[in-house]
N, C-alpha and C positions, 0 to 999 in steps of 0.2 A: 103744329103747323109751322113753329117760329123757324126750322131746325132743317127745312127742303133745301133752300142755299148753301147746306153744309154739305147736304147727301148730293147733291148737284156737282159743289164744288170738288169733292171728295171722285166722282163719277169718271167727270168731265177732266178734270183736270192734274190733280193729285198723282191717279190711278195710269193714266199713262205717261206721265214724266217719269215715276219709278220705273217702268216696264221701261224705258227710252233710258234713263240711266242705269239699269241693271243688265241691259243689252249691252250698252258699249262698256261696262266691266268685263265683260264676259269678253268679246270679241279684244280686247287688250288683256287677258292672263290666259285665254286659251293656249294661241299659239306660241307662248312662252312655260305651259304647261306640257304641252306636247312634246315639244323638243327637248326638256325639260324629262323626260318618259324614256323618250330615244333613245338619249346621249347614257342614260342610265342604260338601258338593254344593251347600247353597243361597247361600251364598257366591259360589260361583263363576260360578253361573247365575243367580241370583236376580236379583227387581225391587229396587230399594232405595225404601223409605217411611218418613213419619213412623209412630209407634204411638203411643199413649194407654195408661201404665200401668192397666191398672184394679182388678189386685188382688192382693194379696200373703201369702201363706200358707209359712210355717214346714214344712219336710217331717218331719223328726224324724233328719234325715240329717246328717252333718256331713264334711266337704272340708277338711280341712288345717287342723283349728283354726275353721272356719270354718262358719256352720252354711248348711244349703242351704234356696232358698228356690224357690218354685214362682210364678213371675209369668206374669199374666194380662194380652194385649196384644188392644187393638182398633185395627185399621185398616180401610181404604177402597182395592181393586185398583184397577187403571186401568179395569177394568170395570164399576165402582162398587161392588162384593161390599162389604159391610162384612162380616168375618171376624176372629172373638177365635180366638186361640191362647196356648198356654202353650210356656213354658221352663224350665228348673230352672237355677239358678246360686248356687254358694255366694258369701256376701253377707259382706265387710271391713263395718265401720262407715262409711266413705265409701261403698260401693257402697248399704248400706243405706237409705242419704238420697236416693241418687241414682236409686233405682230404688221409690220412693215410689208409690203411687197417684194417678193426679192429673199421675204426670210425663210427659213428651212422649218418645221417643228415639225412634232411627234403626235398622232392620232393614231386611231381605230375607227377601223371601215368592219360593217358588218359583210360578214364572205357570201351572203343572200343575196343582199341588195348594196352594191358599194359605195353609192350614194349615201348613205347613212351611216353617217361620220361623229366621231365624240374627240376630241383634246385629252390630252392625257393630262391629269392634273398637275405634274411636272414637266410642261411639256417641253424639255430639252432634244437635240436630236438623239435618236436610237443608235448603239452600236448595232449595228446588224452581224452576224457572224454568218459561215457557209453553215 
């Protein structure tokens, strides 16, 4: 009988602070898991393009020391779409410079749906040829 205030507490207490903090793990590795899926399928299938940085926003997230930034990309399909998309990427001080407004870099838009875009992991601009 000593032992109710434990199964109470255990009940009452314990049992949904895990569930409240197992929730908000989830809802912070999900949508970094997803993208995280994408960027892998558009990779592999994907068109590879120049993009046009065009905007750069601060998420309030932070990656290793590093805070995460939410970039904004304009390109042009083979079909002539022009189509902005975004990405998230926690940003070093060199990637910060490098991934500027204004800057040019290298992705893959998948030819389905060309909002789903991956970085190439060198991402220099592309020689394009005819």
């Amino acid at each position: 009988m000593g032992y109710h205030w434990i199964v109470l507490f255990l009940l009452f207490f314990f049992v949904p602070l895990m569930a409240f903090v197992l929730r908000q793990a989830m809802s912070m590795l999900m949508p970094g898991f997803r993208q995280f899926r994408m960027e892998s399928a558009v990779r592999k299938t994907g068109i590879g393009v120049n993009a046009d940085i065009i905007y750069r926003s601060k998420t309030g997230m932070i990656d290793g020391e590093n805070p995460v930034y939410r970039l904004t990309f304009k390109f042009v399909t083979r079909e002539g779409i022009e189509v902005q998309s975004s990405l998230e990427r926690a940003l070093d001080m060199d990637s910060f410079i490098r991934y500027a407004p204004g800057n040019v870099v290298a992705l893959k838009y998948d030819p389905t749906h060309p909002e789903r875009i991956a970085l190439y992991r060198h991402d220099r601009p592309l020689i394009l040829g005819d």
